[in-house]
N, C-alpha and C positions, 0 to 999 in steps of 0.2 A: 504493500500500500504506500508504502515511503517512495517507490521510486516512481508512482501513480505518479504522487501530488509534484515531486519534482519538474519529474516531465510535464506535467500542466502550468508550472511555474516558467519556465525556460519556452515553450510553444509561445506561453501567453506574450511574452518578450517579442517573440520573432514575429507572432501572426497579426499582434495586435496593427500595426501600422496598415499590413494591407484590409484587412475587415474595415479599418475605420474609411480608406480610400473610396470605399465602395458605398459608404453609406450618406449620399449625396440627393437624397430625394428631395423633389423643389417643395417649397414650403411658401405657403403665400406671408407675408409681412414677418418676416423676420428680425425685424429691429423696431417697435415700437418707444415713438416717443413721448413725452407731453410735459406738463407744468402742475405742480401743485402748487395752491392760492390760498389765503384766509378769507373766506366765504363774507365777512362782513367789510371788511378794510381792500379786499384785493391782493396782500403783502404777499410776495415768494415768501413760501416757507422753505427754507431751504436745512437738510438734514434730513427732510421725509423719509420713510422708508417705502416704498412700494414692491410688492413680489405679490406673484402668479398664485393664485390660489389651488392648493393643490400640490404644490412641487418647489423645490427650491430656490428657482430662479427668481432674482431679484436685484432692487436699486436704490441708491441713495440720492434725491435732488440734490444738484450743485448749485451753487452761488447763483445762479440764476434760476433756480429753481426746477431746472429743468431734468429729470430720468430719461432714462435710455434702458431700453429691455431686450435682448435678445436672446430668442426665444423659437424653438417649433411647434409652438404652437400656434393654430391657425385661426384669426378675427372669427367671430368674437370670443371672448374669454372674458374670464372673471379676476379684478386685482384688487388687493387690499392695501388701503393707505394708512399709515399711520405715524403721527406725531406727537412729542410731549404736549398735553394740557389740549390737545385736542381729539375729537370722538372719533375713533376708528373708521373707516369707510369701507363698503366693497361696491367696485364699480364695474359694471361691464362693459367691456373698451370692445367699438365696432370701429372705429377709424382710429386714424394715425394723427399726432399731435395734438391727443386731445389737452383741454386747461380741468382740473380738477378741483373744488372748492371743498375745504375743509370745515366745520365748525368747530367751535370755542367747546370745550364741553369742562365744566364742573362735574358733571353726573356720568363721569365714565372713568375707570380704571383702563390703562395701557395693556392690553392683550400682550404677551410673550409668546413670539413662535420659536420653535424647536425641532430638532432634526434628528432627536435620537431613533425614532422609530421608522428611522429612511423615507423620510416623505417631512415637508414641510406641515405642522400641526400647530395648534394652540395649547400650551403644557397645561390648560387645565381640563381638557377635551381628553390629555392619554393616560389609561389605567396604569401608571407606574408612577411610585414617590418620588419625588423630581425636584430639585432647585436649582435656579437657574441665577447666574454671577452674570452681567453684560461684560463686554471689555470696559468699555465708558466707566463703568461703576466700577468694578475693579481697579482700574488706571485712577480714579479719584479718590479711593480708600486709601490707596500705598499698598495693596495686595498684589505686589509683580513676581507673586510665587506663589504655588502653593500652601505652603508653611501661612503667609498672611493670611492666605483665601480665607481656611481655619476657622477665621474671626468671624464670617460673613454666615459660614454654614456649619449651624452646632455640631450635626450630626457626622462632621470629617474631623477625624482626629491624625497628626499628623507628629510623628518623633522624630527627632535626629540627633546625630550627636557628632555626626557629618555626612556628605552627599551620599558614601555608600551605605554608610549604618541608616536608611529612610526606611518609616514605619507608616504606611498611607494605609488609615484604614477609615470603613464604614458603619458606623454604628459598632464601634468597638472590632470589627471583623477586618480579615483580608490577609495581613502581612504578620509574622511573629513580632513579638513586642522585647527591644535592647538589641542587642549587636548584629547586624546581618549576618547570613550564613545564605550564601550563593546557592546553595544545592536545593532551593524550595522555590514553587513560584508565586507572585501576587496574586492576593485573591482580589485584590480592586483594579479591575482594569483604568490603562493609563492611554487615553487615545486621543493624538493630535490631526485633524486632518484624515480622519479617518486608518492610522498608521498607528500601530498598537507598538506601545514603548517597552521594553521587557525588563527592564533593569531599575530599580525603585530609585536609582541617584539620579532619573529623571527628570521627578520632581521636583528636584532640588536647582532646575535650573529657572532662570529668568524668562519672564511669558515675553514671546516677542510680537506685536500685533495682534490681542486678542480681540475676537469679534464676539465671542460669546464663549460660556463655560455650564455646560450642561453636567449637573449633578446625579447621579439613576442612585438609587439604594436598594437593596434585592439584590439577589442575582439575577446575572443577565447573561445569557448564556442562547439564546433561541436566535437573538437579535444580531448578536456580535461576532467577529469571529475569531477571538479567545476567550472560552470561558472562564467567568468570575463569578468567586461565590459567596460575591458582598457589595458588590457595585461598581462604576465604572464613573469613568470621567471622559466626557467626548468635549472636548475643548477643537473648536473651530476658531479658524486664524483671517483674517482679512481678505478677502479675495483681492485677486487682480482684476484691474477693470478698465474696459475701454474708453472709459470717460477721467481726464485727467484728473490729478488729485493728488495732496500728501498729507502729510505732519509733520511737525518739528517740537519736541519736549523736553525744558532743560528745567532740571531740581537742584536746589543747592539744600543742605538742613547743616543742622549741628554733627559732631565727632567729625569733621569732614565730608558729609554724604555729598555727590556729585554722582545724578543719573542722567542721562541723556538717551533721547529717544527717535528715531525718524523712521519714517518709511514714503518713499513714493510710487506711485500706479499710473500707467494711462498705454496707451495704443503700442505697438510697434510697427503694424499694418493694419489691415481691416480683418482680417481674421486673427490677430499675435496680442495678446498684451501680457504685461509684465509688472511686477510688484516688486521691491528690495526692502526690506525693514531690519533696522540695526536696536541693540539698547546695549548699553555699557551701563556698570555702577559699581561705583567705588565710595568706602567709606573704612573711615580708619576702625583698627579695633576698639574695644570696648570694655576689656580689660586692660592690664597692666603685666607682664611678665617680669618679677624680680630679677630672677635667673639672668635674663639677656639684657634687663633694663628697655625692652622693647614693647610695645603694644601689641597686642593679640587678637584674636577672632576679628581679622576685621573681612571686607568683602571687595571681591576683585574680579569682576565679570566681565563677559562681552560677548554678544551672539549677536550671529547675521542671518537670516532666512529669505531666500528669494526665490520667485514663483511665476513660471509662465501661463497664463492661460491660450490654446488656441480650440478655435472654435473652424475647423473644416468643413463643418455643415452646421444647419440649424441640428440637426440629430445628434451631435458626437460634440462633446465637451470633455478637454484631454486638460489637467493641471502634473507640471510637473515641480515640485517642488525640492527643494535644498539647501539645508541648514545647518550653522555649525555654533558650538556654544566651548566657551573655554573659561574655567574657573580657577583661578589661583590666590584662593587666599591663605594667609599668614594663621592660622589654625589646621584643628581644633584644641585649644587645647581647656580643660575646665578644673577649677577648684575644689579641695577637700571639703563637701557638705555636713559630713560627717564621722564620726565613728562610735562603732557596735560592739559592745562585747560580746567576745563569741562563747563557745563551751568548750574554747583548748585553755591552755595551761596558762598560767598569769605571764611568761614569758615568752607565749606569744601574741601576746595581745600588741595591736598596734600601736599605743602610747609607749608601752616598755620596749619596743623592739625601736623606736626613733629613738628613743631615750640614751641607747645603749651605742646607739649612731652619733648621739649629741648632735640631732637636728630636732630644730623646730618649728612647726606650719607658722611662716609669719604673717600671718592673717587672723582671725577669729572667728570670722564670721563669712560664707561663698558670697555674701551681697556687699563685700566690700571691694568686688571686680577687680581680685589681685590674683594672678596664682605664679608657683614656682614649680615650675617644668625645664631640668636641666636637658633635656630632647630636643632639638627645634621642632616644629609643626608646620608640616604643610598639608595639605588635602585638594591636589592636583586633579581636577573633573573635565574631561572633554567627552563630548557628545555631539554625534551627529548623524547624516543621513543625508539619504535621496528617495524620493517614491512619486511615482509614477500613477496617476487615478485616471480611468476612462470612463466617462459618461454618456450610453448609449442609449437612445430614446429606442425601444421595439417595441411594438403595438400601444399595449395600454401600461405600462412600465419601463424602469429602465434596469439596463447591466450596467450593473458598475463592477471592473476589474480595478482593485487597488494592489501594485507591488511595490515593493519598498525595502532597501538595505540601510541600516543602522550600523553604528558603531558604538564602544563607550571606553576609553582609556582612563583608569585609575592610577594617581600615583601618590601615595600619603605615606607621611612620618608619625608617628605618636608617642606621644608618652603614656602610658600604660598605667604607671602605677601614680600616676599627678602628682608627684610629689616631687621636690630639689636634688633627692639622692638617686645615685647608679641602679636604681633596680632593675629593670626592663630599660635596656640605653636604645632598643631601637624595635619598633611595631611597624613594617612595611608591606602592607599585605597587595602590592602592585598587580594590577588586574587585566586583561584586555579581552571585549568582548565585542564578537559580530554576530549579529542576527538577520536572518531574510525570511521577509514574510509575503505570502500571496493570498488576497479573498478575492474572489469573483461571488457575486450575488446578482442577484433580479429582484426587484422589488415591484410591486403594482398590481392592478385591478384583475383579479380572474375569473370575475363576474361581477354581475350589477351589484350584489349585496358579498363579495369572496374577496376580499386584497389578503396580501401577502409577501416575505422574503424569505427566500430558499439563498443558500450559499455554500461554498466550501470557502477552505481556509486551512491554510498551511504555515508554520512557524519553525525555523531551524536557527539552534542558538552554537556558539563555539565559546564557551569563557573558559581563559586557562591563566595561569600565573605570567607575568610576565618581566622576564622569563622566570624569577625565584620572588617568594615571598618569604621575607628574613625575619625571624625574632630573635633579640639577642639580651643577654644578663649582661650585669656588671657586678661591679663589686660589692653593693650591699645586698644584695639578692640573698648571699647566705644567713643574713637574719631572720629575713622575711620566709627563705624555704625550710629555717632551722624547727626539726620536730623533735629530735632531743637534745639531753644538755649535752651531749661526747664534745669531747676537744676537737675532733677528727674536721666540726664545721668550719674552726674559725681558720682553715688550713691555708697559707695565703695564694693567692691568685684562683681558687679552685673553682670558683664561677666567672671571675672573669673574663668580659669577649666569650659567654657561652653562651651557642644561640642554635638555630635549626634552619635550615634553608629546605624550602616546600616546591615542590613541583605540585601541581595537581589541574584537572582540565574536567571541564564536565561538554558533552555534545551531549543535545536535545532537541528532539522533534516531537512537534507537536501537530498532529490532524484531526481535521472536525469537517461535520457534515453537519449542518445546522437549517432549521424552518420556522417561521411563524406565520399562521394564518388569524385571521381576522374575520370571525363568520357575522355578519350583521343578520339575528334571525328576523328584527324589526327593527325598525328608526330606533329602539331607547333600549335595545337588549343585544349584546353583542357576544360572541363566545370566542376566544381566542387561547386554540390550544398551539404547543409549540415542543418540539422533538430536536434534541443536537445528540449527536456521536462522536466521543471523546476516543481519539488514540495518542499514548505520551510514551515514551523512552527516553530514559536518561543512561548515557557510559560517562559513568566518574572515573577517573586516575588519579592516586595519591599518593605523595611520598615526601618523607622530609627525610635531613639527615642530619646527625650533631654536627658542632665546630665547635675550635677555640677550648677553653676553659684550662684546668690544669691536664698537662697530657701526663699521666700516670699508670702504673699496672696495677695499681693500690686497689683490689678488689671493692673495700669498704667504701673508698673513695668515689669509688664508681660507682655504687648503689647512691652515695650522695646524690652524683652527676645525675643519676637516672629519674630520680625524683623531683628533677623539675622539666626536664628535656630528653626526649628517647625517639629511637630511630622508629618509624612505623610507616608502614606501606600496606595499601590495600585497592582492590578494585569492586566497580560494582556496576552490574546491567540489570538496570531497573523498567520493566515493560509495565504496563495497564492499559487496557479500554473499558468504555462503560457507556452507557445511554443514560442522558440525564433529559429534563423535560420539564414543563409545566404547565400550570392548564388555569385562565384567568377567564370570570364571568366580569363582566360590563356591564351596567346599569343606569343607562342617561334619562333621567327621566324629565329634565328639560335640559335648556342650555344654561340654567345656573345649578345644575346639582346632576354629579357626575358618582357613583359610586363604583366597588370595584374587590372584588377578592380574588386571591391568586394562591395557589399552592403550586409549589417546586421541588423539585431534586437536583441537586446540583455536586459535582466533585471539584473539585483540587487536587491535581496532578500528584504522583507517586512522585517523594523527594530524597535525595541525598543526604549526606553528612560528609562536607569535603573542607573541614576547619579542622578535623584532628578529632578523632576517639578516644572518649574515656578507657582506663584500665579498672581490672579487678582483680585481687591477687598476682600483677603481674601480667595479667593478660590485657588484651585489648578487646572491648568488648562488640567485637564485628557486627554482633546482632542488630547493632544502631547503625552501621551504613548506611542502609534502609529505613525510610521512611514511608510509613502507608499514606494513601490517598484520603482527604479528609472527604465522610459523605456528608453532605448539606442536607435536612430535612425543612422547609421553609413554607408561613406560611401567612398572609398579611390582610389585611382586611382595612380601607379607607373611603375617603368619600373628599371630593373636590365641589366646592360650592363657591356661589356671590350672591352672598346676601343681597345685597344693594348692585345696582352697576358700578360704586364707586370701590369696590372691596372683594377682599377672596378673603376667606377659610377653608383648609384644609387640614383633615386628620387623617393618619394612621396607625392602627396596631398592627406589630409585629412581632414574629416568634421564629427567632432558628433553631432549632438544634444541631451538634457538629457531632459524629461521631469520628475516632480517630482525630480529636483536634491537634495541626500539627503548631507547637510549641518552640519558644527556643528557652534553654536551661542553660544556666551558668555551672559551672564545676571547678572547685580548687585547683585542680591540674593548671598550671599555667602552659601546657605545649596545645591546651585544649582551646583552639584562637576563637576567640569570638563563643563562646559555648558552644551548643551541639543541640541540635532538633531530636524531640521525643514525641512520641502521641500519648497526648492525653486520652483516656478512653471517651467521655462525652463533655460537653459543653451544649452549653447554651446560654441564649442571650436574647431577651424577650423584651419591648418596651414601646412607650406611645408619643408618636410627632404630631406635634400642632403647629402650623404655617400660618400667615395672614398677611395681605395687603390693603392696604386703606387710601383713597385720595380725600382728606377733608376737604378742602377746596382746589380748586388751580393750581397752587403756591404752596399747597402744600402736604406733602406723602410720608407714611408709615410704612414700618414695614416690620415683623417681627417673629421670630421661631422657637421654640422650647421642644426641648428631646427629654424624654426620661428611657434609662439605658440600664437595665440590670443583667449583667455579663458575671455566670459563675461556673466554678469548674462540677459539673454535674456528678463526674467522675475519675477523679485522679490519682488513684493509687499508690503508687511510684515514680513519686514527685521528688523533686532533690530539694532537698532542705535550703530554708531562708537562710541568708547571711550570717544573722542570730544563733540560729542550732548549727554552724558548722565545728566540725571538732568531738558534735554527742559520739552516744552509742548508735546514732541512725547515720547513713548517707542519703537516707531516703524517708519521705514520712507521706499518707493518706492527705491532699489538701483539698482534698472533695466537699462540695459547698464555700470552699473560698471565690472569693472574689476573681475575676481575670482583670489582669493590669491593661493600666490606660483605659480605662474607663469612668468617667465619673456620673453617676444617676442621673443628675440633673446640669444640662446644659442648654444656654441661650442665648440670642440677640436680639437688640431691636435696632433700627435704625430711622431717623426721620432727614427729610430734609427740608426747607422752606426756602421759594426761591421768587426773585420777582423781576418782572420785567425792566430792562432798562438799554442803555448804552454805554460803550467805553471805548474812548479816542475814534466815533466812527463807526462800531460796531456793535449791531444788535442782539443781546443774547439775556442771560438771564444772571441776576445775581443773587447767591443763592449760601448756606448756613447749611452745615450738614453735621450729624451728631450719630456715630455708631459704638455699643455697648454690647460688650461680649463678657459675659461669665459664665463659671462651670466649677461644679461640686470637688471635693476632692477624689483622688482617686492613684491605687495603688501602683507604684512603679517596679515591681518586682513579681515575676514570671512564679514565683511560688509567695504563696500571701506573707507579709511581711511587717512586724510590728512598727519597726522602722522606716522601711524606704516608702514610704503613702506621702504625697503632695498635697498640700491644702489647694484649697479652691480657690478662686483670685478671680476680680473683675478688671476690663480694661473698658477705657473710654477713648474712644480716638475720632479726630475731629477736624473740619476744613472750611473754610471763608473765602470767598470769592466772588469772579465772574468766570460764566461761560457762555462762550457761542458755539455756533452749530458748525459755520467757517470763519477765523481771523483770529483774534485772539482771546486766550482765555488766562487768568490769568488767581491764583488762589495760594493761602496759608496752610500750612497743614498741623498735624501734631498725632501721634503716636503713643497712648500709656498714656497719658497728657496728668493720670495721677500718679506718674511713676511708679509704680507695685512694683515690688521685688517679689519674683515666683519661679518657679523652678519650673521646665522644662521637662526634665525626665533626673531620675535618680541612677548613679552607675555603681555598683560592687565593683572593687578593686580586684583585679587579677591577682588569685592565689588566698583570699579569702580573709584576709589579715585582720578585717571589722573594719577599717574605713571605705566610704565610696564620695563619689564626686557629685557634683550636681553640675546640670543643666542650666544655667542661668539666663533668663530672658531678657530680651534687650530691655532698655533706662526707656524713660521719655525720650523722644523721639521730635524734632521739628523743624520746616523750612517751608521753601515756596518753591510753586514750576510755574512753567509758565510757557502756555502751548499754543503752537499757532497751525491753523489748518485753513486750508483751504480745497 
């Protein structure tokens, strides 16, 4: 079956040019134009949006208020206009250049269209829980990553502790929670442009030209073509377009923030247009490093993406895009939060063991933004690609073939044990990964009351070390690995320069056969079942080998060596398929109340362990290379309403259960990099979202969400002990009914903004007061429940003043934290279990001004 999809992948390359040549049928009005107007004054509205009702195709009025549609579709047709503070329109256009009048509306809320379910829709028309980020709104908040988005949408939780340790999950679900471990994959799918991202330090990059951010929760698996079995991110980028146009965005704030923004659009011939959009950000760190007397964590971006569109016929719409992003900043490195006492011997507790070092933390407290890291810190992120999309209009739907090759180059330094002294002198876990991906789908009508999307989809990933990922000791290492009192420890040089050099490579292919139908049995009852076919293999390669330390034949001494660093190699061919599915009832019983329940089964790919094996008695424990497939059992139940025209409410309950949830666990072994994946035997995670939008007047919008999230381990038997009990008589303890980390019950936003009509130096737009509020409960940072490492809950206020126009200039104050909270991010256990761990620390207050011009 693998060399099926390949050879459908490499055809679809060669053939795709000549099938599109051929698909040249005349089409009558192929480029519609016109004017949108404010119905009482006359005025260009310029900013409109106008698209095809039905399908994607659509326009933005320019400065002269004028759109442009190109389209095969043939007069007449149906188009939706719409603009802020005024009432939605749908017009049906029988000629060409028509003027189109808008009214003023008070008593109308802004419709959101969206594309996740391959057909342009309105998000509160589709049976899935859904929010939706604009670019605009996004680009106004300071949300140019993921990590900020966050704030906007409770129900995404997101950890780092850098680009490759990212933890993107949904409603508590998706990704294991603390150090990445390569050998598993995301359960929240990550898709830009319809091009599925595979590597979770994706998200860690800078959004370049966002046009929209469409949130899914559930699994989505019938739709897409990777399945995930927590939710997805279909993030859409600016099109190119034949009508000229740009932007230009420069930020200046405090710690030296300095972002800049542009992108330009318009023709190359009458069939060719072309986009380029750039963003750079830099900002000094945020801490202080004693060690180097140098600043830390600070941020050092710059991505380019640029995108041709050509249009060979009104039928065939080919985007080919190409983007590359480089991140080099001066981290990560973070400060001692705390320390634990464990259940070993009062000499090895980590206060006596610095003591005996005559070092000591020159700080008191992680929020006084100092730390002493004798390591330097880099965390080196390149990402990029090419992908190829064709848009072929066939009867009553289209094909669309999307292929696409990615890349991702890791190269990071760390300090390990965050502290001043030699213990771990060097954490380099250098990476380099290619993936190539193929869908082809059809999506559209199969009868008057039958649509639907059928697909395949192919994924084939390469990550291997590159070429060596190095861990290495130094000289106080032997305090910190000392388990008894023998003289034999303090032997001199016997850890120093002792470290491991790792080979290891995992190849994975991934295929699926995926459908959703859409049965309309009446106008207000709808049934939509949906069937995919999962095939996954993974070939791991692993091997490390000692260096350095004391070179000795000293038996005893060797047992020392052994107990922090040992030679291990292992292989593993991991196969699975499975048929996953779902089956959702519809229930529109007008156009302001949409209801909806859906049950699913959904998997998570069979994963690896290629960070290094735990031992027992000496051995290594193989049975963990292997990693089972986590089964999703999922099932949700909502309703989408507008009270009023000027407002939405929407609720939903939901309930997963996970059997086999795949985990990641920490272990005292220090050769054990990053911990190691386990399955938990069940999980679950059950809770209810409340959404709403409100326009009280023209001038002025609400908008606000509350999740409650209760994530516990149903079933976890042989769980590695917290922090706390390391050292008992257990390595392992029952933590069935605990909590799952990164979770906190209660999370929310709201946000308002109040704007009013005016001018500036010339240009017409709107000045406007904007105010968003983001808080969330506490919640546990540690993969087995922990008395200790739990994060209190913290509110952020963040906030912006200004003017904007639709084209010219815009021009606004911002602020960030603006009550400054000191709150932690995630909690870290120190390698080798000593009782202290580090924290996370989140950015200070935060503020400046941009100031954007567009035309």
């Amino acid at each position: 079956m693998t060399q099926v999809f390949k050879t459908a992948f490499f055809l679809g390359l060669i053939l795709l040019p000549r099938f599109l040549s051929a698909q040249n049928a005349p089409v009558i009005n192929s480029t519609i134009s016109g004017k949108v107007v404010d119905a009482r004054t006359r005025e260009l509205l310029i900013g409109a949006t106008v698209t095809i009702k039905g399908i994607t195709n659509g326009s933005t009025t320019d400065v002269n208020g004028q759109f442009n549609l190109i389209t095969a579709q043939k007069l007449p047709f149906t188009v939706v206009i719409s603009f802020v503070g005024y009432q939605t329109k749908e017009v049906v256009l029988s000629d060409n250049n028509v003027e189109i009048p808008l009214e003023e509306a008070a008593n109308q809320l802004d419709d959101v269209v969206i594309t996740s379910r391959r057909r342009s829709e309105s998000s509160q028309n589709v049976p899935i829980p859904i929010s939706i980020v604009s670019g605009s709104r996004a680009e106004d908040a300071g949300a140019f990553n993921v990590n900020r988005l966050k704030e906007l949408v409770p129900t995404v939780q997101l950890y780092a502790s850098n680009a490759r340790n990212t933890t993107l999950n949904i409603r508590g679900l998706g990704s294991t929670f603390g150090l990445t471990n390569d050998g598993i994959d995301p359960g929240v799918g990550f898709y830009v442009d319809g091009v599925y991202y595979a590597r979770p330090a994706a998200t860690a990059l800078d959004f370049i030209d966002i046009e929209q951010v469409e949130v899914l929760r559930g699994p989505q698996g019938t739709l897409y073509g990777k399945n995930t079995t927590a939710g997805a991110f279909n993030i859409t980028t600016r099109p190119a377009a034949f009508t000229p146009g740009g932007s230009f965005e420069l930020s200046y704030g405090n710690y030296g923030f300095i972002q800049a923004k542009g992108s330009l659009t318009g023709p190359l011939s009458k069939k060719l247009a072309a986009r380029v959009s750039f963003t750079g950000t830099q900002r000094n760190g945020t801490f202080y490093n004693v060690h180097t007397q140098l600043p830390i964590n600070d941020i050092n971006n710059i991505g380019v993406r640029g995108q041709l569109l050509y249009t060979p016929s009104d039928n065939v719409k080919i985007t080919i895009i190409g983007d590359v992003s480089d991140q080099k900043p001066n981290g990560y490195g973070y400060p001692v939060a705390g320390v634990v006492t464990t259940k070993r011997a009062a000499y090895r507790q980590f206060n006596a063991i610095i003591a005996d070092l005559n070092y000591k933390l020159p700080y008191s407290s992680a929020f006084e933004r100092v730390v002493d890291l004798d390591t330097p810190s880099k965390a080196d992120n390149k990402l990029g690609g090419v992908s190829l999309n064709a848009d072929i209009k066939i009867g009553n739907g289209t094909l669309t073939s999307t292929t696409a090759w990615r890349y991702w180059k890791w190269g990071p330094l760390n300090d390990r044990d965050y502290i001043g002294l030699p213990v771990f002198t060097i954490s380099a876990g250098n990476s380099v990964h290619d993936q190539w991906s193929q869908e082809i789908r059809y999506s559209g009508k199969i009868s008057s009351n039958v649509s639907g999307v059928i697909g395949l989809f192919g994924l084939w990933q390469d990550l291997k070390s590159d070429p060596v990922q190095t861990e290495e000791a130094g000289s106080a290492q032997w305090r910190f690995a000392q388990s008894s009192t023998s003289a034999l420890w303090k032997t001199p040089g016997l850890f120093d320069n002792f470290g491991i050099r790792t080979t290891n490579r995992i190849r994975s292919t991934g295929l699926a056969v995926f459908g959703q139908v859409d049965w309309a049995i009446s106008d207000k009852l709808h049934v939509l079942p949906g069937i995919r076919y999962n095939y996954d293999k993974k070939i791991a390669n692993y091997k490390r080998e000692t260096y350095g330390g004391l070179q000795t034949t000293d038996a005893a001494l060797i047992a020392l060596k052994n107990g922090v660093y040992t030679n291990q190699a292992f292989d593993i061919d991991a196969v699975e398929d499975n048929f996953s599915g779902q089956l959702t009832l519809q229930y529109r019983a007008s156009e302001r109340f949409n209801a909806f329940g859906t049950y699913s089964v959904s998997y998570k790919p069979v994963g690896v362990n290629i960070g290094g094996l735990p031992t027992a008695n000496g051995q290594v424990l193989l049975d963990l290379a292997r990693v089972k497939p986590e089964h999703v059992t999922h099932y949700e139940f909502g309703i989408k309403t507008k009270p009023t025209p000027t407002s939405t409410l929407n609720i939903v309950y939901f309930n997963s259960d996970i059997k086999d949830y795949q985990t990641q666990v920490q272990t005292p072994e220090p050769g054990v990099n990053r911990g190691y994946l386990a399955n938990a035997e069940k999980v679950r995670v059950t809770g209810l979202e409340v959404d709403g939008n409100i326009r009280l007047t023209n001038n002025f919008t609400l908008n606000g969400s509350v999740a409650y999230t209760d994530g516990k381990y149903v079933s976890f038997k042989n769980a590695p002990v917290p922090l706390e009990e390391t050292g008992g008589e257990q390595a392992f303890k029952d933590v069935s009914g605990g909590a799952l980390p990164g979770i906190s019950k209660w999370a929310g936003s709201v946000g308002g903004e109040v704007t009013a009509k005016g001018n500036l130096i010339g240009y017409k737009g709107n000045f406007f007061v904007g105010l968003d509020v983001f808080s969330r409960s506490s919640f546990s940072s540690s993969p087995s429940p922990s008395q200790y490492l739990n994060i209190d809950g913290y509110t952020l206020v963040n906030g912006r003043i200004g003017f904007r126009a639709s084209t010219g200039i815009s021009f606004f104050v911002w602020g960030r934290n603006l009550l400054n909270t000191d709150y932690y991010e995630q909690l870290l256990a120190a390698p080798g279990s000593a009782g202290h761990y580090a924290g996370i620390v989140a950015d200070p207050r935060t503020y400046g001004v941009t100031l954007r011009y567009v035309f």
